[in-house]
N, C-alpha and C positions, 0 to 999 in steps of 0.2 A: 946135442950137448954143448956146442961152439958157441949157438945161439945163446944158452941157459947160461954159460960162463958169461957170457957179454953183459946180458940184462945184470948179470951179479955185482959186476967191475962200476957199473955205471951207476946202479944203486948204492955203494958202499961211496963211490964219487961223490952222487948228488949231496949224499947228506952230511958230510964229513968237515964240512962248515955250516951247517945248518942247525939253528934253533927248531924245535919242533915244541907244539903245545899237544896236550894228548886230554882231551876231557873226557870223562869218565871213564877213566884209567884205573879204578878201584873196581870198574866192573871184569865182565869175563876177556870179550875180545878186548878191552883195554888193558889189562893187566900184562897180555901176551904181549900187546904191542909196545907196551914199556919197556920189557925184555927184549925185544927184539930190535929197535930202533937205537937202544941208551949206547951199547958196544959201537955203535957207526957214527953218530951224532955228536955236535960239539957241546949240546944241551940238553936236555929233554925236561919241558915242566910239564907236572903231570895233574891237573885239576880233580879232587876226590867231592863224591858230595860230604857235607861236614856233619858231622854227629858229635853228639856229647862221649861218646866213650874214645874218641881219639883213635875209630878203628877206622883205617886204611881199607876196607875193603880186601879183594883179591890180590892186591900188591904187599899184604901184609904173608902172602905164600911167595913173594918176590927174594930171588936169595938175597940175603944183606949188600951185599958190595956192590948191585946191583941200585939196589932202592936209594940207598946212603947215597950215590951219586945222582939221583934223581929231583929236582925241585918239588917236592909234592905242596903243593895248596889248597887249604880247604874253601869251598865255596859251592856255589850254586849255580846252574846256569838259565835260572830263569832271570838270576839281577847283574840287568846289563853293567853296573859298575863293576863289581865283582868277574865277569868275563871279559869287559876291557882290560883290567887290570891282568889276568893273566895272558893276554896276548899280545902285552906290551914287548915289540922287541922280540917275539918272536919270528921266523922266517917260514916253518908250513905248521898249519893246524889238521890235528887228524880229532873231527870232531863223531865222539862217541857215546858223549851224555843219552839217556837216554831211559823213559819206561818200556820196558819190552815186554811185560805178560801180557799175550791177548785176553785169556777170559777176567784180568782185573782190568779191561777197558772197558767192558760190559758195566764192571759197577762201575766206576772212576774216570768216567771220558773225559770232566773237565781238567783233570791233573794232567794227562797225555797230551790236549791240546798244550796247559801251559809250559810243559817239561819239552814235549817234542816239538811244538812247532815256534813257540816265543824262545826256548832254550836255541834253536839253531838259528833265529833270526837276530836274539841276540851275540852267537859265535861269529855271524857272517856281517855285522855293524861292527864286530871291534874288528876282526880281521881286515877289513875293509880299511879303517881307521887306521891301523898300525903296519898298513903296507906287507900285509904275507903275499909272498909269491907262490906259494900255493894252500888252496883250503879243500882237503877231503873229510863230504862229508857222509855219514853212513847211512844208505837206505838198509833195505831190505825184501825181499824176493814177495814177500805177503804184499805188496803194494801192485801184484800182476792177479790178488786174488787165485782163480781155480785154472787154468791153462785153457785158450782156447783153443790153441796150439801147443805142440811141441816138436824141438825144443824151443822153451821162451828167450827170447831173445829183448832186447832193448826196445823195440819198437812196440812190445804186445801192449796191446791195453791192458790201462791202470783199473782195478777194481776195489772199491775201499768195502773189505766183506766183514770190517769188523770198527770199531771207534780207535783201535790202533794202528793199524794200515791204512784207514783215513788221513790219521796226525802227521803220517812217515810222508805220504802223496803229498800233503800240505807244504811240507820241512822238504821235501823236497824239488816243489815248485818254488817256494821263495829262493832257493838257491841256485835252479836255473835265472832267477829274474835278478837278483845280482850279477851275474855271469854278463847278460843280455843289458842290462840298466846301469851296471858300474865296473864292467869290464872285471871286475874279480873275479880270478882265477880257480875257478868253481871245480871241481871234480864233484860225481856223484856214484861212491863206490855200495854194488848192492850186492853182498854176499848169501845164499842162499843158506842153506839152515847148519849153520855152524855149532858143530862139538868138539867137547876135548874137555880137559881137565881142569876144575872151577866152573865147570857150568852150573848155573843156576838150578835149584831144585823143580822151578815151576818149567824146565825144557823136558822132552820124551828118553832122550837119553841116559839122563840123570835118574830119573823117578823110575825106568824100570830096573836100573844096575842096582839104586840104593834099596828097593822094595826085595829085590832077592838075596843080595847081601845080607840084608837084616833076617832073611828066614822066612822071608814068606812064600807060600806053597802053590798061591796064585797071583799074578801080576794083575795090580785092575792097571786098565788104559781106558782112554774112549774111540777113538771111531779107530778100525783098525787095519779100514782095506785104505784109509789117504796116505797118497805115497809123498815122499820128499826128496831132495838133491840134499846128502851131508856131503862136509867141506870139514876138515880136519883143522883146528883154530891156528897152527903154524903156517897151513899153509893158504890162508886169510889174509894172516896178519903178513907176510911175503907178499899175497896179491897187493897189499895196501901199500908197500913202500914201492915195489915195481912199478903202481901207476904212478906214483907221486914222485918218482923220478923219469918218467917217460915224459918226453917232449910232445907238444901237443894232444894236450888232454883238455885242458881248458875248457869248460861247459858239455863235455861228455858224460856221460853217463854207462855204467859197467859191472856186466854184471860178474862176478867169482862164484864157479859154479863144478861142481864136478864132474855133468851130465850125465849121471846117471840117479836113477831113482829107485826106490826100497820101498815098500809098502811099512806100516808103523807093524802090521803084522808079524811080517818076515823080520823085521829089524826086532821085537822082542824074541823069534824063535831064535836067532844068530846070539842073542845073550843070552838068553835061555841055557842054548848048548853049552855056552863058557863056564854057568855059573852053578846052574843045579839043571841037569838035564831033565829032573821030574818034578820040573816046575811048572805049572798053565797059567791061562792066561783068558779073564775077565773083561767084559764090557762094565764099566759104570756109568751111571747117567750124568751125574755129574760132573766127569769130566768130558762128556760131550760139548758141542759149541752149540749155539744158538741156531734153530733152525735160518738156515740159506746163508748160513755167514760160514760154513766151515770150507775151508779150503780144500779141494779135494784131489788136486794133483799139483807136485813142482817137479820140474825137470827143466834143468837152465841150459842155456847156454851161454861157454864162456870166451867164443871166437873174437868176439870185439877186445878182449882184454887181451889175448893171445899175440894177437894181430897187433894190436898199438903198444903194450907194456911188454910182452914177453911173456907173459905167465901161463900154467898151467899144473894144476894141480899134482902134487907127488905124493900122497898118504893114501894108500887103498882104505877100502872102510872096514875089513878085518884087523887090521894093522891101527887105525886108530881108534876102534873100537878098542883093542885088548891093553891102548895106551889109555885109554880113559880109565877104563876098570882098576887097571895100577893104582894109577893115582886113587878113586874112588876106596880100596880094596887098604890100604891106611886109615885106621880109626879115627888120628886127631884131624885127618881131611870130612872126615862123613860126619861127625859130631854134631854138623851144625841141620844137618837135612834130616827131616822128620818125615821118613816113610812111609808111617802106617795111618800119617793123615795128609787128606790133599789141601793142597797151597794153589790157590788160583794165582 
């Protein structure tokens, strides 16, 4: 507990003069991170992609007094003027722009390339530019593919088993080659499969809570023995300011993991129980992945973050499981998820 106080004292320190930029802040983990950063921070600009309807994204579930102190921006991150410009004058970038559905990489590879690998090449040319002292930027555990080992750790080999975890490997070698070619202060945080409340309707946690909420009597899913590492998004979005006030990080790499693993199986039978106990649960073909591309085990590990930042996971996964469902479990939150068809 001495430890976990100290890491706390030193993170509310580091930032407490600091500008931070937060790009794709309208998304899920960016929304949280807005939350979480704005109360310690002397600034926070928060870049949203821009739409004609003037909607904010997940930060439009941001409480007001919260957001109204927030710089929000609309822009892009694939135009590098538009991403110098919000990095002017900032002090750490927590870059989180990003495509994240795997099976829309299947159709859409070339949009992943330009969003994930030009959107972070252009975060890490302004940052560069504009003197941040630190840039986190966000992988993701699909970049270790199926485990050749466990637990995965930093060192495992990289496998691109899909045109999305390809784009992530890319985005995140060019960020080591800043680190290595211009001394910029590179972090590379990779959080294993994070849930919680705003998740996206195309993630497994979301699609089986809103399928039974709405009444349905079977759960489709597709592969159902592939296990994963969840990570409850607060305590993520904590991994991510822990590194980025921990000293010597600099061209590391880190994974936020919870180590332990669920089968997609066992994780519908545990909502299952929550929500209609005489509920089953379906294979669909179509939400299968492509043969040899499906991932079929994660289980991380998170000793290198432990060890360097202080961190460790606090949210069991019953516990933020039945925080998600809350949230889910409010009509004008679910309004927008259409359960009884699949969303690649």
């Amino acid at each position: 507990m001495k430890n976990s106080n100290r890491h706390s004292v030193n993170t509310a320190n580091f930032f407490k003069n600091k500008k931070v930029l937060i790009t794709g802040a309208g998304g899920f983990i960016g929304s949280h991170l807005v939350e979480t950063v704005a109360p310690l921070a002397a600034g926070v600009r928060a870049l949203v992609r821009y739409n004609g309807r003037n909607d904010l994204g997940n930060l439009e579930h941001v409480e007001a007094g919260v957001r109204d102190a927030v710089d929000i921006i609309a822009g892009d991150v694939r135009d590098p003027w538009c991403v110098a410009n919000a990095a002017r004058g900032m002090d750490v970038v927590f870059h989180l722009a990003a495509l994240i559905g795997i099976p829309y990489s299947y159709h859409a590879p070339q949009s992943y390339v330009e969003t994930n690998i030009s959107g972070t090449l252009n975060v890490l040319q302004a940052a560069r530019e504009a003197g941040c002292q630190k840039v986190l930027i966000t992988s993701t555990s699909e970049v270790y593919g199926t485990a050749q080992y466990v637990p995965i750790d930093e060192r495992h080999p990289q496998q691109a088993q899909s045109p999305y975890s390809a784009s992530k490997i890319a985005a995140d070698r060019i960020a080591e080659s800043f680190f290595r070619s211009f001394a910029l202060p590179v972090v590379i945080v990779r959080p294993f499969n994070t849930y919680g409340p705003r998740q996206s309707a195309r993630a497994v946690i979301p699609t089986i809570i809103t399928q039974l909420l709405d009444g349905a009597a079977t759960v489709r899913l597709g592969n159902l023995a592939a296990t994963r590492d969840f990570n409850f998004v607060s305590d993520v979005c904590r991994g991510f300011l822990m590194i980025a006030a921990a000293d010597g990080v600099a061209g590391k790499e880190l994974n936020l993991a919870s180590q332990r693993e669920i089968s997609i199986g066992k994780l519908a039978d545990r909502l299952i129980a929550l929500i209609n106990p005489k509920a089953g649960v379906a294979v669909e073909d179509q939400r299968i992945r492509p043969r040899n591309s499906e991932v079929e085990r994660l289980l991380g590990s998170a000793v290198a973050a432990h060890r360097i930042a202080g961190w460790q996971p606090l949210t069991a996964l019953d516990a933020g499981l039945q925080a998600t469902l809350d949230w889910f479990r409010q009509s004008a939150h679910r309004m927008c998820y259409k359960s009884r068809s699949y969303n690649i």
